[in-house]
N, C-alpha and C positions, 0 to 999 in steps of 0.2 A: 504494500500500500504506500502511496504518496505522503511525505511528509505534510504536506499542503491540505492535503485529502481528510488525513487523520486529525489535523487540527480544528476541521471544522466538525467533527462527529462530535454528539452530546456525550454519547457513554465511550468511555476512554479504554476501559476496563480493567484487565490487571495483570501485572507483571508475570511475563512469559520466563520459563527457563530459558538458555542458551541454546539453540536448534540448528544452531551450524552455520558456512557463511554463505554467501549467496556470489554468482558469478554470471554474465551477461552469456549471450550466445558466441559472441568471440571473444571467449574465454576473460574477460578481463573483470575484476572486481568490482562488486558493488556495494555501494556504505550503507550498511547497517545502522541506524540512528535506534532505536529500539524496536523492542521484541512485546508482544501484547495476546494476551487467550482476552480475541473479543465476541458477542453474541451477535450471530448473523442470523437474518430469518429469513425465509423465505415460503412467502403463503403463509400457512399456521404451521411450518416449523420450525424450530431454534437450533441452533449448533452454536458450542463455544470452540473456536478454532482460533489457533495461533496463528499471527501475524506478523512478519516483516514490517517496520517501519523504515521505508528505505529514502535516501535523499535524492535523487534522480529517478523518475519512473513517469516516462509519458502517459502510461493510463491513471485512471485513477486509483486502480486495484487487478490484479490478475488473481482470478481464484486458482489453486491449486487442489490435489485432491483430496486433503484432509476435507475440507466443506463440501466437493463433489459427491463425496462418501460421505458425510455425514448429515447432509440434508436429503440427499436421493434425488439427484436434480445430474443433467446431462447437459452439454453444450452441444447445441445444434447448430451447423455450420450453414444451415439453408438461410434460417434466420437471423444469426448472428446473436444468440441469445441464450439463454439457460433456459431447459424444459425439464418439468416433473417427470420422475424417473417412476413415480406411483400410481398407480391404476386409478384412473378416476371417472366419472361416469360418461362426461363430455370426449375427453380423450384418455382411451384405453391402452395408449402405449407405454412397454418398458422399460425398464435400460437392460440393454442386453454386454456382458463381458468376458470376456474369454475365460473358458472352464478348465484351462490347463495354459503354463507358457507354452508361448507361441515364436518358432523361430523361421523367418524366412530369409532366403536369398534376393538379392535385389533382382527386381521383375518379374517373381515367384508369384504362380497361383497355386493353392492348394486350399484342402478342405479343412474348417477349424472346426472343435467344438465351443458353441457359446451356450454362455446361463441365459437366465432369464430371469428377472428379479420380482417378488408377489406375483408370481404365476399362478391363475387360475388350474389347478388340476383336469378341471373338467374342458380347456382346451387343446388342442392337439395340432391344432393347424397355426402357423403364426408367419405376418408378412414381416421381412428383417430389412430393415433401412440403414446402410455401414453407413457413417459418418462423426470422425474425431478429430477434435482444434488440436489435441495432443499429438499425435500421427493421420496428417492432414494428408500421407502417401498412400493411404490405407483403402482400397477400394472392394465395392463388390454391385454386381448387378442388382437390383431391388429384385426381391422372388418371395417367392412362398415356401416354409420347410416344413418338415412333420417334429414336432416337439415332443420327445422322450417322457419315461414317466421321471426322470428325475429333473424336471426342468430344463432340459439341453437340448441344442440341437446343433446339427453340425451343418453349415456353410462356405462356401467357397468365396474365397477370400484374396485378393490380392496386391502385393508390393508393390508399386511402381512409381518407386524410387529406384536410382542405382545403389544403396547401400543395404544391407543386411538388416534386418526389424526384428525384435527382441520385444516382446509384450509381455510381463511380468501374469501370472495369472488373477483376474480378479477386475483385469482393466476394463474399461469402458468403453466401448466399441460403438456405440450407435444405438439404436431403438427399434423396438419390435411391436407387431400390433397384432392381435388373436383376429385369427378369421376362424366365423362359425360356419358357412358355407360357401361356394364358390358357384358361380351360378356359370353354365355353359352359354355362350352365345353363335344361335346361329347363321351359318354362312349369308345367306339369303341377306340377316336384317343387318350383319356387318357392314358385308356391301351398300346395302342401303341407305348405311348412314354416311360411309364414303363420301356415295353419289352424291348426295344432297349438301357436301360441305364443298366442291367442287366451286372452284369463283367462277363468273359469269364472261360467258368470249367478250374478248378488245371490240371496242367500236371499232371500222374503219382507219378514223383518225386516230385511234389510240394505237393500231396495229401500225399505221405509218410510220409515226411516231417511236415505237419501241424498236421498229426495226433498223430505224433511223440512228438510236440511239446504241445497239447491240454493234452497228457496224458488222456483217459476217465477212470475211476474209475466206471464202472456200472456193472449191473450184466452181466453173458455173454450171456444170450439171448435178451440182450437189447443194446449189443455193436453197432451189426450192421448197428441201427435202428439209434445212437445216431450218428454213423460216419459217417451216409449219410446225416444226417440231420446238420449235423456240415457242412461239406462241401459244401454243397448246400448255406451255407450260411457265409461262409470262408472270406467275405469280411466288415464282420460288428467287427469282431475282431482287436481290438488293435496290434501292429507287438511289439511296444515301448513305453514307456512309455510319448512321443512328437509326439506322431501320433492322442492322444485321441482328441476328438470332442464334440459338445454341438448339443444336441438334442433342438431345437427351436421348434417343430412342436405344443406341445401340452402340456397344461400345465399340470405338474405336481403337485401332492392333495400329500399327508401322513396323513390318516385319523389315527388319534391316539384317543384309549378307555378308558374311566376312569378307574382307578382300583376298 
């Protein structure tokens, strides 16, 4: 916590034991002004967790995991925020952590076993959403897995980083949501909804226009072919440079060859 930060809280709290020193990402020192067990809440829970009072610190507070673990609360990287790690009626998801260490190679995919934390017994099926501020290299496709009787369930998981990942067992890994059933959808009304989201053909002038603006550079028995096919699909194209989008559907590989 910020010098600055702690000066303005009402409750100060009380003198911490000595917890070690503290060191920046490149390696270099950071000063210590004191040490504090203060009461942090969040929602209707308390934890008394110890604190750094440190003299340089751009945020105003980095939670560590003593209070991640002691309230039951997870950082969600979607939102930028901390979410209840406890079951509650609005939103049913939980934190889910790895049920043994977990060692990979850099660009490793393999299967992990994760907990699941107040799991309902009486569910079996659970969607698993990997995302951590702590190992922000840590990825995995959003899916659905079948949940053991001892709360676990095993997921495929992957590095993509270039260095080696080492997750202590107990870590926090992301969030998990109980599915009661899955409902099948048929071909027919898939397509159907397709159809129906499909944007509306270029005016005339709009097709001049874009064709205008694509420039094709092909040969010219292959103009045709490419202007109708551009058009047809006129709406995957950028307009500006604040229009572009992020493709979420499916992960993307770069498979690179040795020389």
């Amino acid at each position: 916590m910020s010098v600055s930060y702690f000066r303005k809280l009402n409750v100060k709290g009380r003198k911490a034991p000595n917890m070690g020193s503290l060191s920046s990402a490149n390696k270099s020192a950071i000063e210590v002004l004191d040490r504090r067990l203060l009461p942090v809440t969040y929602k209707d829970r308390t934890a008394e967790v110890p604190v750094y009072i440190v003299k340089s610190l751009n945020e105003k507070a980095i939670a560590g995991m003593d209070l991640i673990n002691d309230l039951g609360i997870c950082y969600d990287p979607r939102v930028s925020d901390f979410v209840s790690a406890v079951q509650e009626d609005d939103d049913p998801r939980v934190l889910i952590s790895t049920a043994q260490e977990v060692y990979m190679r850099p660009m490793e995919a393999r299967p992990c076993k994760l907990k699941m934390s107040n799991w309902d017994p009486n569910d079996t099926m659970v969607a698993v959403d990997i995302g951590s501020e702590g190992v922000p290299a840590l990825f995995a496709n959003e899916g659905v897995s079948t949940v053991f009787d001892d709360d676990k369930t095993v997921f495929m998981l992957k590095n993509c980083s270039g260095e080696e990942l080492r997750l202590p067992r107990g870590y926090p890994v992301g969030l998990a949501q109980p599915i009661s059933q899955i409902n099948a959808v048929r071909t027919d009304d898939f397509l159907e909804n397709i159809s129906t989201k499909l944007p509306p053909p270029m005016s005339e002038e709009r097709r001049k226009q874009f064709l205008n603006d694509v420039n094709i550079n092909v040969p010219v028995g292959q103009h045709a072919a490419y202007s109708e096919l551009l058009c047809k699909n006129y709406d995957v194209f950028s307009k500006n440079p604040e229009d572009l989008g992020k493709a979420s559907h499916f992960q993307h590989n770069i498979e690179l060859k040795k020389p």
